[in-house]
N, C-alpha and C positions, 0 to 999 in steps of 0.2 A: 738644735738643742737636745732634741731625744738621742739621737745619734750618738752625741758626744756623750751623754749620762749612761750609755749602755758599754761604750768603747770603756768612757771610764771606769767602771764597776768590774767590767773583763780584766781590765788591768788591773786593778786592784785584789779581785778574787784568783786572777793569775800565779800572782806575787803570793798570794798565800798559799796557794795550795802547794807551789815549789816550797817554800816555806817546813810545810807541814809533812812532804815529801822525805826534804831529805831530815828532819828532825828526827822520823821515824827511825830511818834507815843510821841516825848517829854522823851524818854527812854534812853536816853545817857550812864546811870551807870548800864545798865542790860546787864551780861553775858552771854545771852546766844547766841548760836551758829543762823547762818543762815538757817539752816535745823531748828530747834527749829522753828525761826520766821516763815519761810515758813509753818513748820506745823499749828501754829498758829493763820494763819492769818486768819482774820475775815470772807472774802471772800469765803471762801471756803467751800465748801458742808459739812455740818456735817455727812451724812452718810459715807464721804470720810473717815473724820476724823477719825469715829469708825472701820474705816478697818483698822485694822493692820497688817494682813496677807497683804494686797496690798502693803502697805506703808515699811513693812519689804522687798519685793519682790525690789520696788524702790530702797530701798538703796541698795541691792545687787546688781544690775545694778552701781547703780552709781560706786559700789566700783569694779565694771571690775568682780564681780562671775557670774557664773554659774547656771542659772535655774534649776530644776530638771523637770522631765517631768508633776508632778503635777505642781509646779510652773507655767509654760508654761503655762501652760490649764485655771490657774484661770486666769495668766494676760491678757489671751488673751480675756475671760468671761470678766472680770470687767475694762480692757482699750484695748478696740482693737487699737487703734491708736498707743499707746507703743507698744504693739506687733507688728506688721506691722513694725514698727521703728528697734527692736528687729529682726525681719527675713530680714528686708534689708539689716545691718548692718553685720549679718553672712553671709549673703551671698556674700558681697562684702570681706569679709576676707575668705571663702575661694578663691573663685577670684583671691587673694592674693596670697593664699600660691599654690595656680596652678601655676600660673606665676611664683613663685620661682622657683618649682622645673624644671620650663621651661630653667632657667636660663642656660647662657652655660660658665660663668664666673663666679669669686668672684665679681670684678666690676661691673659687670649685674644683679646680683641681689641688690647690694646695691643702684644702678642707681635707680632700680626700688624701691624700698622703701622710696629713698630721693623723687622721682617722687609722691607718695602716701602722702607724710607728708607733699610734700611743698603744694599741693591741702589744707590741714587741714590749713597749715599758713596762704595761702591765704584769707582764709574765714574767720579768724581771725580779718586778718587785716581790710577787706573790714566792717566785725562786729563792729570793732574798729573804723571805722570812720564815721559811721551811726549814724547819729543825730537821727535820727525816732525813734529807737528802745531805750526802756528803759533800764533801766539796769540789772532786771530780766531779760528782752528778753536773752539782749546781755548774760548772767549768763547761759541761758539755754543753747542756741546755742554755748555755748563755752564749756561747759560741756560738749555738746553731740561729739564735734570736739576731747574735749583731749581724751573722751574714745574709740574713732575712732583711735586715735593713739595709745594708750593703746595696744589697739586690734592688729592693726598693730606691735608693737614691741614685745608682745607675739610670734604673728605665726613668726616671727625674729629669735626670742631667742630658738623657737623651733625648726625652720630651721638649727641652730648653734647647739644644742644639740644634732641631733638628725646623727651630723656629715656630712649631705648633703653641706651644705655649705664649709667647711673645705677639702671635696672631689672634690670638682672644682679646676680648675686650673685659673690662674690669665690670665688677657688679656696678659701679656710680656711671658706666659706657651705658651698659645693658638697660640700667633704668633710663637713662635719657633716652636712649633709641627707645625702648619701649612707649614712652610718653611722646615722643616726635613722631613715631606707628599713629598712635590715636588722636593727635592734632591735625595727621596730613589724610586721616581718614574722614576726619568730622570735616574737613574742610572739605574733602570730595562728595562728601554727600550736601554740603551745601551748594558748590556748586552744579551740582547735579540738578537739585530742587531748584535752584536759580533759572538754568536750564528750561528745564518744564514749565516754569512760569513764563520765562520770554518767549515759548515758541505758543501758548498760550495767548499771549498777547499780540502775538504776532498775527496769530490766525484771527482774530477775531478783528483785527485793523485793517487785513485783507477782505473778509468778509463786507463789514463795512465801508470800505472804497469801491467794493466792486457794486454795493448793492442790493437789493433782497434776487434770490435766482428766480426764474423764468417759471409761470407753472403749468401745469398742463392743465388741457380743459374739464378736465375731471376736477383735480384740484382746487381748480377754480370754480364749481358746483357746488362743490365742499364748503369751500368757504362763504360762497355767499347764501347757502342754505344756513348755515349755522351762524352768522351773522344776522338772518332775516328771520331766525326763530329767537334769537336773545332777545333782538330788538320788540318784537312780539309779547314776548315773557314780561319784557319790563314796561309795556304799555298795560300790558293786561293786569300787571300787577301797580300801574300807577292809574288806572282805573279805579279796582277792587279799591283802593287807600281813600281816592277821592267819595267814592260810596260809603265808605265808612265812616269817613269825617260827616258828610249830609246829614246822615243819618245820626249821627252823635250830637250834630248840632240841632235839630229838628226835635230830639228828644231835650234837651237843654234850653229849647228857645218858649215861654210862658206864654199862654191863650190869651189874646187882648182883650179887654173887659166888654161884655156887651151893655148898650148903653141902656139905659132904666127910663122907663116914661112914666110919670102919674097919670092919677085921672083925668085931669084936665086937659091932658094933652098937651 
C-alpha cells in the first residue's frame, strides 16, 4: 500500500512537472517524455550531454538495474556524488536484509519492512508540502525515495523466495511453542522430583528387608553404655519423684490426737 501511494504521487508529480515544463517553454502540443525535456534542457553542460555512457548508466539506476563492475568505476569517475548516493543506498539494503534474516517471526519481519517504507512515506509527504522546493526538486527526491522502496521490496521478495520467510513461525506459533517450552519443562522437573522420591523409597525398603547392619564391637559398647546410663537417668530420676511425693504427703498428712486421761483415771 505504501508502495503504491509513493509510485502514485511520482506519477502524478511527474505529469506535472512535464506540464509546467513545456508550458514555460510555450510547447503545450510536444510529446515528448520528461526524461527527453530533462535531457534537453538548455541548462545543462553540453559535455554532459555528449556522454551517453553516463546518461545510459542514469537510466539504469533509475529503472532499479544493476551496475556491472565497469559501470561502477565510470560512474564513480564522471559523478561521484551518484555514487556515494549509490553505496549508501546498498548499504542500507543490505542492513535490510540482515535484520530480516534476524527476524524470529512472520510478523517481525513484515513490522520491519512497514517500519522501512513508512520512513520513504514520510518524506514524501513532508516533500509534498514544501513550498520551497520546486517541482523538479520535489521529482528528484521522490524518485530517489520510490527506488529506495524498490530496493526494499526486492530484498522482500527475495526473502520469500528464497523460503526464509515461509520458514518462520507466526507470533500465535511462537506463543504456543513458547507456552509448550514451559509445560514440558514444569513437567521435567516433576518428574525429576518424582524420581528422587522413588529411589527414596526405594532405598529405605531395601534397607528394611535387609535389616538393621551388623555392628562392631566398639559400636556395640556405645550403645549399651548409653542405653545403661538413660536407663540410670530415669530410675534416678523416678526415685527423686517418689521422695518427693513422701515427703509432700507426710507434710499433708495431720498428727492423730493424743488421748486425754482424767483424774480418775
Amino acid at each position: 500500500m505504501i508502495i503504491g501511494s509513493v509510485n502514485a504521487y511520482a506519477k502524478q508529480l511527474k505529469l506535472q512537472t512535464e506540464f509546467q515544463m513545456k508550458q514555460a517553454r510555450g510547447q503545450l502540443g510536444n510529446h515528448e517524455t520528461l526524461e527527453q525535456w530533462l535531457g534537453d534542457d538548455p541548462s545543462s553542460d553540453d559535455t554532459e550531454k555528449q556522454d551517453t555512457q553516463l546518461k545510459t548508466i542514469r537510466q539504469k539506476l533509475d529503472q532499479g538495474g544493476r551496475l556491472t563492475f565497469e559501470e561502477r568505476r565510470y560512474l564513480q569517475a564522471k559523478d561521484p556524488q551518484a555514487y556515494a548516493k549509490l553505496e549508501a543506498a546498498e548499504r542500507e539494503q543490505r542492513a535490510f536484509e540482515q535484520k530480516l534474516r534476524q527476524c524470529r517471526t512472520r510478523e517481525e519481519a513484515q513490522r520491519l519492512k512497514l517500519t522501512y517504507l513508512s520512513s520513504s512515506m514520510a518524506t514524501v509527504k513532508a516533500v509534498e508540502r514544501n513550498s520551497n522546493l520546486t517541482s523538479a526538486e520535489k521529482l528528484a527526491i521522490l524518485v530517489q525515495e520510490k527506488q529506495r522502496c524498490d530496493r526494499l521490496e526486492q530484498s522482500s521478495r527475495d526473502f520469500v523466495r528464497r523460503g526464509e520467510y515461509h520458514s518462520l513461525p507466526t507470533d500465535a506459533e511462537a506463543a504456543k511453542a513458547c507456552r509448550d517450552t514451559r509445560k514440558a519443562e514444569k513437567a521435567r522437573r516433576a518428574r525429576r522430583v518424582q524420581r528422587t522420591e522413588d529411589k527414596k523409597k526405594a532405598y529405605r525398603r531395601k534397607r528394611e528387608k535387609k535389616g538393621p547392619r551388623p555392628e562392631t564391637p566398639e559400636q556395640r559398647k556405645v550403645r549399651r553404655a548409653n542405653a545403661k546410663a538413660r536407663a540410670n537417668a530415669a530410675l534416678h530420676n523416678t526415685a527423686a519423684f517418689m521422695a518427693v511425693v513422701e515427703a509432700y504427703r507426710t507434710a499433708r498428712t495431720p498428727e492423730p490426737p493424743q488421748p486425754q486421761v482424767d483424774v480418775k483415771g
